[in-house]
N, C-alpha and C positions, 0 to 999 in steps of 0.2 A: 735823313734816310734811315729806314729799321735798317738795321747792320745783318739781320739774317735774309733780307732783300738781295742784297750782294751777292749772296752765296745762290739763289736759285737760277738755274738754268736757261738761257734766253729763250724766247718765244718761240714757239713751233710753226715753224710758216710755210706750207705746204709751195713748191713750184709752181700750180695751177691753181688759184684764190679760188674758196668753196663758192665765190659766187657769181664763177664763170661755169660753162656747161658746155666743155664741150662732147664731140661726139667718143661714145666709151666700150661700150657694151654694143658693139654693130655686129651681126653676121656674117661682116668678113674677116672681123676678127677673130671672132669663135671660131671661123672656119678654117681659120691659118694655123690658131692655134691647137685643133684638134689633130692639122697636120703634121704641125712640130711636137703635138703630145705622142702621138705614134710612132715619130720616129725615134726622138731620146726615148720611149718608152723600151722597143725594141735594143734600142743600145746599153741602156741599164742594163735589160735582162742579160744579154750577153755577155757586159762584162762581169754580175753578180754570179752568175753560175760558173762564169772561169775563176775569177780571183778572190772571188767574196767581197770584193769593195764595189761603190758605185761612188759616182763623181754627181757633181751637181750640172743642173742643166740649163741654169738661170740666164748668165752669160752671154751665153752663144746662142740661145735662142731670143734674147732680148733684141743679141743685136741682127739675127738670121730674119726675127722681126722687122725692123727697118729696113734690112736691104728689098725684103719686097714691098711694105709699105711707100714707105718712102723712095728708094729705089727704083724698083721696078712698074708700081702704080699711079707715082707721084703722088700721094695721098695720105691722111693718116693722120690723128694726131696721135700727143705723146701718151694719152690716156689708153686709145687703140693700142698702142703698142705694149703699154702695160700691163693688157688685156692678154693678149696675145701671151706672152709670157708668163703670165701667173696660168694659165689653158694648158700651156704648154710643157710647165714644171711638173703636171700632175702626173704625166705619164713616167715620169723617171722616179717619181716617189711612189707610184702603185707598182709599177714594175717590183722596185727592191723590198718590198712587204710581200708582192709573191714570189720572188726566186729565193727569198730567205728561207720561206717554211712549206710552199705547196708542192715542191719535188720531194718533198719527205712522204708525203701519202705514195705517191712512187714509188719509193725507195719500199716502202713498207708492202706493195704489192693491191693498194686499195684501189687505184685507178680513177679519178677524177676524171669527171668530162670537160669540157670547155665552159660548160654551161657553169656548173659546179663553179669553175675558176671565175665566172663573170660575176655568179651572185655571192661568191665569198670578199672579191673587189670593189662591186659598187656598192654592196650594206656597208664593210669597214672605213671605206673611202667617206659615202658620206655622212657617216659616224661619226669619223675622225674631224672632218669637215667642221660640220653641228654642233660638237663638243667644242668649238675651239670658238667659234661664235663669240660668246659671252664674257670674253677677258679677252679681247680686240683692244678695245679704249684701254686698258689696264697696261697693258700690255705697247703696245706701239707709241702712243701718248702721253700716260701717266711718268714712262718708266724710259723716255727716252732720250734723258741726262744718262739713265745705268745699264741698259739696255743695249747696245751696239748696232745688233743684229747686222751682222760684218755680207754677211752676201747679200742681204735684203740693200743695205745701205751704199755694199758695192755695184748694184745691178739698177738702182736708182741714179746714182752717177753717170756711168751707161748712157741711160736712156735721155738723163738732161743733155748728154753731150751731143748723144745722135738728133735729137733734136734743136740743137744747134746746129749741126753739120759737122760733127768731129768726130764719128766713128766709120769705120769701112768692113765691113763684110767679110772683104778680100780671103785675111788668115783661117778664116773658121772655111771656106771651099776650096782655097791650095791647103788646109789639112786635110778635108773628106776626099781629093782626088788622089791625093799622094797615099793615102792610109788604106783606101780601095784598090786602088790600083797596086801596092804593095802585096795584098792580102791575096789577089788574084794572082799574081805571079807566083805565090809562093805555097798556094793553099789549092789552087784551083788547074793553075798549068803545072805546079809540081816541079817550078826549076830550081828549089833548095827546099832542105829542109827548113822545118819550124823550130826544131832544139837541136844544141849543142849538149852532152850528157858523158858524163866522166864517172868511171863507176872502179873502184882500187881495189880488186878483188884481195890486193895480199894484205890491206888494211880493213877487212871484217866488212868490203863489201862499202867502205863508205861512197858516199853518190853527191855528186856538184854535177847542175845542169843549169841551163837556161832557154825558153824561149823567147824568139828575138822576133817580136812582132811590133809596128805601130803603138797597138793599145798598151803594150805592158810601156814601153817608152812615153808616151805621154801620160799615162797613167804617173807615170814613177816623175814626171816634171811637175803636175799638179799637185800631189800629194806632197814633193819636197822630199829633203832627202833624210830629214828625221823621222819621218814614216817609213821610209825605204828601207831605212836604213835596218829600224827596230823588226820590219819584218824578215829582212834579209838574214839575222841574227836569227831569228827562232827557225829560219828553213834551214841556217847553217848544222844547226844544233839538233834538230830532228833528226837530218840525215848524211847528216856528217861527221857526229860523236853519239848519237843515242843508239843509230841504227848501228853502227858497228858494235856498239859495248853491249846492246840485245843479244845479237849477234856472238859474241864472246862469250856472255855468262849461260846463255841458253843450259837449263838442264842443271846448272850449279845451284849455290844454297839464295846467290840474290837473285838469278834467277825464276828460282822454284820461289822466293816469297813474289814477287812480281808475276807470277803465271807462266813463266816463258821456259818450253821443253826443251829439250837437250835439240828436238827434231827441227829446229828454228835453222841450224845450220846448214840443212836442206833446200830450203828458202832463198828466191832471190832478194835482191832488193827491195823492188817495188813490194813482195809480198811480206816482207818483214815489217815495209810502214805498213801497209796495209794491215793488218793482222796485230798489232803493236803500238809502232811508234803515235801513229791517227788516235788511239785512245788515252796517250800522254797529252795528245795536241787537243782533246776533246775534253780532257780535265780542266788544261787549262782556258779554253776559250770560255768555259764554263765559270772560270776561276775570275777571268777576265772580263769576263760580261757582268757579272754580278759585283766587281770591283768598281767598274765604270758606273754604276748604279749608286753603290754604295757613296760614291766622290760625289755623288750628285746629290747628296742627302740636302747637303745647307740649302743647294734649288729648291727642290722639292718643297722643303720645309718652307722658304719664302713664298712660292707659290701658290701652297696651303692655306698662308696665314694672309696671302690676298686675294680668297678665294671666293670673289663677290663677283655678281653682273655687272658690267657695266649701268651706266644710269640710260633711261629708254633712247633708245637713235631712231626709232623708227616713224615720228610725229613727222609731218612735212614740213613744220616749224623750225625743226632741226637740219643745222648745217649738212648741205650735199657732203661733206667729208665724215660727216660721221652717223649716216644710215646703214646702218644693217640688216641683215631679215629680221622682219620678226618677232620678237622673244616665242609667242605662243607657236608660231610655225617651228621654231629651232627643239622646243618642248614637246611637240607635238611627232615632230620627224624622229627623237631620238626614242621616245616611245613608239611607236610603227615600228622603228626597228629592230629594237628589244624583242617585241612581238612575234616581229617573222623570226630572227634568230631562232626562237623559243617553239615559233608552231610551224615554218616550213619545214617539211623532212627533208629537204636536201640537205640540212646545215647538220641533220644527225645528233640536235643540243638537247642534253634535257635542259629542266630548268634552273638545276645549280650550274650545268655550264655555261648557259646562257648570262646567270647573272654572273660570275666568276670572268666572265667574258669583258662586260659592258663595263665591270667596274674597274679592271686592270685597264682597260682602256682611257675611262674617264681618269683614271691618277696617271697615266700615264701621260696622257693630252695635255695634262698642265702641267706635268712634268718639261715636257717637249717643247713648250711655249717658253718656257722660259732658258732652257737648254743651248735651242736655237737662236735665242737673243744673245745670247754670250759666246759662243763657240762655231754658232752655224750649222745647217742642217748635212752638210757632208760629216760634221766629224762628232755629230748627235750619237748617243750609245743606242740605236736602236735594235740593233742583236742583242746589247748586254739586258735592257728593258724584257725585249722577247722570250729571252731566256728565263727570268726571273716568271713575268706570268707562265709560263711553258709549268716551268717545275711546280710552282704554286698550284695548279690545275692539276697537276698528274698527282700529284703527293693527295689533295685534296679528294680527287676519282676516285684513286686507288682505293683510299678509306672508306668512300662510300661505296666498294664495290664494283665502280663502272671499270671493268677490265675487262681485256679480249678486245679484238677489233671494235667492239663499238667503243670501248672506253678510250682508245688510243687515236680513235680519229677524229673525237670528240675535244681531245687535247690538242690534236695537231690544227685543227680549225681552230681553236680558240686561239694559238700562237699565233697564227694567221690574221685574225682578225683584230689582235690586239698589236701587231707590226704595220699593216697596212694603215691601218688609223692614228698611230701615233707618226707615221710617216708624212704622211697627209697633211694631219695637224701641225706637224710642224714647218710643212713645204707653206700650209696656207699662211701661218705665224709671219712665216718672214716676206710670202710675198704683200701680206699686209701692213708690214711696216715699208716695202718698195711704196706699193701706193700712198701708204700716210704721208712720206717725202713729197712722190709726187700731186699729190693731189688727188688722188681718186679715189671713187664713190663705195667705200667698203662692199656694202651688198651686191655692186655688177662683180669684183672679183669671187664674191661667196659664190654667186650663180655662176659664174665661167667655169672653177672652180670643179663644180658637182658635172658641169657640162661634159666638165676632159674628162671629168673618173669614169664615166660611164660610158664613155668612148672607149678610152684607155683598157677598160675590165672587157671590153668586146673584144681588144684583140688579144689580151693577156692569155689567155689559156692558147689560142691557134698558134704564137710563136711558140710558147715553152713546148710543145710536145710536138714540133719542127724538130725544134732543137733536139729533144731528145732519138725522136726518127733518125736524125745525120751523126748525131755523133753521142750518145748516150747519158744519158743525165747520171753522173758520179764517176763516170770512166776520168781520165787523165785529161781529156779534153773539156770536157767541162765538171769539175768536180764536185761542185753544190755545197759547197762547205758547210753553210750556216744550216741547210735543211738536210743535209745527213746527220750533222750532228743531234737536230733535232728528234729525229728519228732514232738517232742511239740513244737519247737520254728517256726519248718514252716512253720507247721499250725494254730499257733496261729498267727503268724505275717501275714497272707494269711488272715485271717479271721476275726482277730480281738477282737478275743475271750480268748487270755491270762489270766488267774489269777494278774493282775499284782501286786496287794499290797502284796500277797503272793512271788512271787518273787524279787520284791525290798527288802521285808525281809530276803528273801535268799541274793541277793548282800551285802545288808547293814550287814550282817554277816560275809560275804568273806571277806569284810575290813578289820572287827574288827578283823577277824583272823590275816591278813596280818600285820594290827599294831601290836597286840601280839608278832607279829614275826615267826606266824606257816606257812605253805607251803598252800596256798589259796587253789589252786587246789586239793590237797591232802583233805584239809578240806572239800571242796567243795562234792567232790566223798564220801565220808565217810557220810555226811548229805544226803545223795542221793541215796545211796544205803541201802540194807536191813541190821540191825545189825550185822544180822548172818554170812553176807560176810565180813564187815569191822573188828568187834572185833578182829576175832582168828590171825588176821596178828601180835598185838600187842606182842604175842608168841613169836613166831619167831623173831620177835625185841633184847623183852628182852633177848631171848637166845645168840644172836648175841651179845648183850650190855656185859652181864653177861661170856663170853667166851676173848672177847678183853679187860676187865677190867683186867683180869687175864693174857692172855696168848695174848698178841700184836707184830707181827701182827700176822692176822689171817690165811694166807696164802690160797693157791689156793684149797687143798683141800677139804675144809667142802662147799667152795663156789660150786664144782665141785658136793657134794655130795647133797647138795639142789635143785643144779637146778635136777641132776638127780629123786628128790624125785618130783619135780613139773613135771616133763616129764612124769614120770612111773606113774602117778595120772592121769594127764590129756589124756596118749595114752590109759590107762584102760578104764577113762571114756566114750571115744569116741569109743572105742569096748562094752561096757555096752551098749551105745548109740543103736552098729547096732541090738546088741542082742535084745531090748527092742523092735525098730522096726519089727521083726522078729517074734515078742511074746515068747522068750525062757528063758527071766530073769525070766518070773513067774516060769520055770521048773527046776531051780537052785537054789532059792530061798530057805532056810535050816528054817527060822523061818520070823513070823511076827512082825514086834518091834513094843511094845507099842506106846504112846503116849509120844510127846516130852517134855512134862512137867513129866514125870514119876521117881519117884526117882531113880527105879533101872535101869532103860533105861538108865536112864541119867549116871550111875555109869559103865556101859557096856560101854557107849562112852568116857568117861573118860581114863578109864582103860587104852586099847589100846593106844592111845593118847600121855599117859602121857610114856607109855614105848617109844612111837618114840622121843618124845624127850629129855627124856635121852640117846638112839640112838645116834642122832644130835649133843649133848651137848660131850657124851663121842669122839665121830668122833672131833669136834672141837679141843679139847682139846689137844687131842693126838698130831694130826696134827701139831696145833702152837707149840709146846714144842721148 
C-alpha cells in the first residue's frame, strides 16, 4: 500500500445513494418551508433589532419539519425534509442582512418602502445564492476531511435520527408556548415589569440593569456562557465605569481632549450613553468588526487560492448528488443582476457603487463559504464583513464626490446588499454540506433556496416598520445596533464630523479585549448596547455552564427547548407589536407597573423569572441524564 493512502480521508458516502430518487423538491415542501421561513424570519428580526445577535434556525426547523411531516401527515421523506429546512433557514439569514443595515436609511430620515426592502432582499439574496454556486463541490466534497461545517453536520444528524424515529418536536412547542405566554403576561396584560435597573446617583450616576425575558434567557443558553459572558463585560464597562468617569471628568483637561463639557453633569444616565458612551462602543465595534476580518485573512486567503468552478454537474450523466444549476444560468443571473443594481432607480447606484457592491460581495461570498465550514454561520463575522465594505464605499464615494443623501444612501444600500448575500451564501454553504451528508440533489436546495428569499424579502420590509410603529426603531426597546452604527459611520465619514478620540477609545479597547483573549466583537456589542439587553444573557450562560458541568453532553433537547422559548417570546412580541399599533394593548392591560427602580416591582419581575429558569435548568437536566 502507497503509505500516503493511509493518510486520506475515507469515502464520502451520502445517507441516501445518488442512485435512489426519492421524492425532494415537492410543493409541500416548499410550502412548509416558506412557512417556517417566515416565521424564524420574523423572529430573527426581532431579536436582531433588540440585541444585535441572531441565532440560527437550522435545528428546530429541521426538526418543526418532521413533526408535520412525518408526524402530523404521515408522509415525507428524509430529502423533503431537507428541503424544508434549507427553505426555511433562508428567512433567518435575510432577516439578519436587513435588521443589520436597512433601519439605518431610518435612522437617517430616507424612508424606505416595503417595496425598496423587497428588491434590496431578493437581488442580494439571490446574489448571494449564485455566487456561492460554483465552489459547492470544493467546498462540501473536496474539503470534507477540513471542513466541519458544525451546524450543517449537526442538523444532518437531526434529520438521519428523525428519520429513524429518534427525534420529538415536543421541546421546540413547550418552548414557543411558555415564551408566548411569558411575553403576554408580562408585555401585553402588564402584570410586571420587563427590567430590573439600578442607577448609584452618589457614584457618577453608574447604571446595572437587566431585562428578564424568555429570549434574552435562551439566548444567553445557546450562545454559552463565553459569549455572555464577554458581552456582559463590555455592558459592565460602558455603564458602569465609563459612564460614571464621563461623568466625572466632564469639562476637565481629559475631558475637554475627549469632547465631553463640563454640561454632561446635567445629563441623565441614559443621556450620557447616549451622547458619549454609544460612540466608545461604535469605535469599538468598528474596531471589532474589522478584527474579525482581519482573523479571517488565512480563510480568505485559502479561499482565494482555491478559487476555481467546480468541474460541470450539470450533464445528466452526472451523479443525482452532484447537479447544480447551470453554470451559464448562475453567469447569466449574476449579470441580470449587476444590471438592475446599476439601472433600476430604486437601488439609487451609480455605476462605481454598483460594481463596489457586486465585488465586496463576491470576496465576501467565498469568504463565508469557507468561514461557515469552520465556525458556522451563527458565529460568521458578518457585521465585522459589512462594516469593512460599508467604509470601503463611503471613503471610496466621498472621493468621487458622491456626498449628501444621495451618496449616503448609496452606501447604505451597498452595506445592505453586501450583508444580505454573504448571509445567504453562507446559510446556503452549509445547508449544502447538510444535503451532501444527506444525499440530496444540490440544484433542488439552489431552487428552494431562491424560493424562500423571495418569500422571505415579501415580508421583510411589512414586519420591520410594525416594529418600528410599536415601539421605535433605536429607542431602548429595540435599539438596532449594527444599523445605527452604520449610520454614524456614514455620516460621519460624509461629513467629517465623527467624535473621533471617543472612538479610538472604543478601538483601543476592542484590542485590549482581543489581548485578554475575549471575543472583540462580542465585547464590542455589549459596550454598545443598553445594560438592560447585554447583562440578562449572562443567565442563560451560566445555566448552560452549570447543566454541562453536571450532566455532559447536553444533548438536542434543552437546545430545541430554548430556541423554542426565544420563538414564542419573539412571535408574542411582534403580535403585541400589531395590537399596540391598533391601540388594543391599553384594553388588555390588567395593572400599571410601578417604577423600574421600585423594590416590589422589581420582586414581581424577579419572581417569574427565576421560576423559568428552573423550568430550563430542570428540562436540561433531565434531558442529558
Amino acid at each position: 500500500m502507497n503509505p500516503t493512502e493511509s493518510d486520506q480521508p475515507p469515502p464520502f458516502i451520502p445517507y441516501v445513494p445518488s442512485s435512489e430518487h426519492p421524492a425532494e423538491l415537492t410543493p409541500l415542501a416548499v410550502g412548509l418551508g416558506i412557512v417556517l421561513s417566515l416565521t424564524f424570519g420574523m423572529v430573527n428580526a426581532y431579536l436582531g433589532l433588540k440585541i444585535g445577535l441572531t441565532v440560527s434556525a437550522s435545528i428546530p426547523s429541521a426538526v418543526l419539519s418532521m413533526a408535520v411531516l412525518r408526524g402530523l401527515l404521515r408522509r415525507g421523506t428524509v430529502l423533503e425534509n431537507n428541503v424544508v429546512h434549507a427553505v426555511a433557514s433562508t428567512g433567518e439569514s435575510l432577516a439578519a442582512g436587513v435588521i443589520f443595515t436597512v433601519p439605518a436609511l431610518i435612522f437617517l430620515g430616507l424612508h424606505p418602502t416595503a417595496f425598496d426592502v423587497f428588491l434590496i432582499g431578493v437581488t442580494a439574496g439571490i446574489l448571494g445564492i449564485l455566487l456561492m454556486i460554483p465552489f459547492r463541490h470544493a467546498l462540501t466534497i473536496e474539503e470534507h476531511a477540513t471542513l466541519p461545517f458544525p451546524e450543517g453536520t449537526a442538523c444532518a444528524q437531526v434529520l438521519m435520527a428523525g428519520d429513524r424515529g429518534g427525534v420529538t418536536a415536543r421541546p421546540v412547542f413547550a418552548g414557543i408556548a411558555l415564551g408566548a405566554l411569558y411575553q403576554f403576561a408580562m408585555r401585553g396584560t402588564q402584570l410586571w415589569r420587563e427590567t430590573v435597573t439600578v442607577t448609584a446617583a452618589r457614584f457618577h450616576k453608574a447604571t446595572f440593569g437587566m431585562e428578564l425575558s424568555p429570549l434574552f434567557l435562551g439566548v444567553g443558553f445557546l450562545v454559552g456562557p463565553r459569549i455572555a459572558g464577554t458581552m456582559l463585560a463590555g455592558g459592565v464597562l460602558g455603564w458602569s465605569m465609563l459612564l460614571p468617569w464621563f461623568d466625572a471628568i466632564g469639562g476637565g483637561t481629559l475631558g475637554t481632549l475627549l469632547g465631553i463639557p463640563e454640561s454632561v453633569r446635567q445629563l441623565t444616565a441614559t443621556d450620557i450613553w447616549s451622547h458619549y458612551v454609544r460612540y466608545v462602543g461604535a469605535g469599538a465595534v468598528t474596531a471589532g468588526g474589522i478584527s474579525a476580518v482581519l482573523r479571517a485573512v488565512p480563510i480568505m486567503g485559502a479561499a482565494l487560492a482555491r478559487l476555481r468552478p467546480g468541474r460541470s454537474t450539470t450533464s445528466p450523466l452526472t451523479d443525482r448528488t452532484e447537479r447544480d444549476l447551470p453554470t451559464p444560468i448562475v453567469i447569466a443571473g449574476v449579470a441580470a443582476l449587476t444590471l438592475c443594481l446599476w439601472l433600476v432607480p430604486a437601488f439609487h447606484l451609480s455605476l462605481v457603487a454598483t460594481l463596489l457592491a457586486v465585488v465586496f460581495s463576491f470576496f465576501f461570498v467565498v469568504v463565508s463559504g469557507r468561514i461557515v465550514g469552520l465556525v458556522g454561520t451563527t458565529s460568521q463575522p458578518v457585521s465585522g464583513m459589512t462594516i469593512t465594505a460599508l467604509l470601503g464605499t463611503t471613503f471610496c464615494l466621498a472621493a468621487l464626490g458622491e456626498r449628501g443623501p444621495a451618496g449616503i444612501t448609496a452606501c447604505i444600500t451597498v452595506g445592505a446588499l453586501v450583508a444580505i448575500s454573504v448571509a445567504l451564501a453562507g446559510d446556503l454553504a452549509q445547508d449544502l454540506k447538510t444535503g451532501a451528508l444527506l444525499g440530496a440533489t444540490p440544484r433542488n436546495l439552489q431552487i428552494g433556496q431562491m424560493v424562500g428569499v423571495v418569500a422571505a424579502a415579501l415580508r421583510a420590509g411589512s414586519v420591520l416598520f410594525l416594529l418600528d410603529a410599536a415601539y421605535t426603531l433605536g429607542s431602548p426597546a429595540l435599539p438596532a445596533p449594527q444599523a445605527k452604527l452604520m449610520a454614524t459611520l456614514v455620516t460621519g465619514v460624509m461629513d467629517g464630523n465623527l467624535p473621533w478620540a471617543l472612538m479610538a477609545l472604543g478601538a483601543a479597547l476592542a484590542l485590549v479585549a482581543e489581548a485578554l483573549g475575549l471575543i472583540p466583537l462580542a465585547f464590542a456589542i455589549g459596550l454598545y448596547l443598553p445594560i438592560t439587553t447585554t447583562a440578562p444573557l449572562i443567565l442563560g450562560g451560566l445555566l448552560r455552564a452549570a447543566v454541562e458541568r453536571r450532566h455532559s453532553p447536553l444533548g438536542d433537547r434543552p437546545i430545541l427547548f430554548a430556541s423554542g422559548l426565544i420563538a414564542g417570546d419573539a412571535l408574542m412580541g411582534i403580535g403585541i407589536a400589531g395590537l399596540t399599533v391598533s391601540g388594543l394593548v391599553g384594553k388588555i392591560g390588567l395593572r400599571t407597573p410601578g417604577t423600574a427602580g421600585d423594590g416590589t416591582e422589581a420582586l414581581l419581575t424577579v419572581i417569574p423569572f427565576a421560576l423559568l429558569m428552573g423550568l430550563l435548568y430542570r428540562n436540561a437536566r433531565r434531558a442529558s441524564r
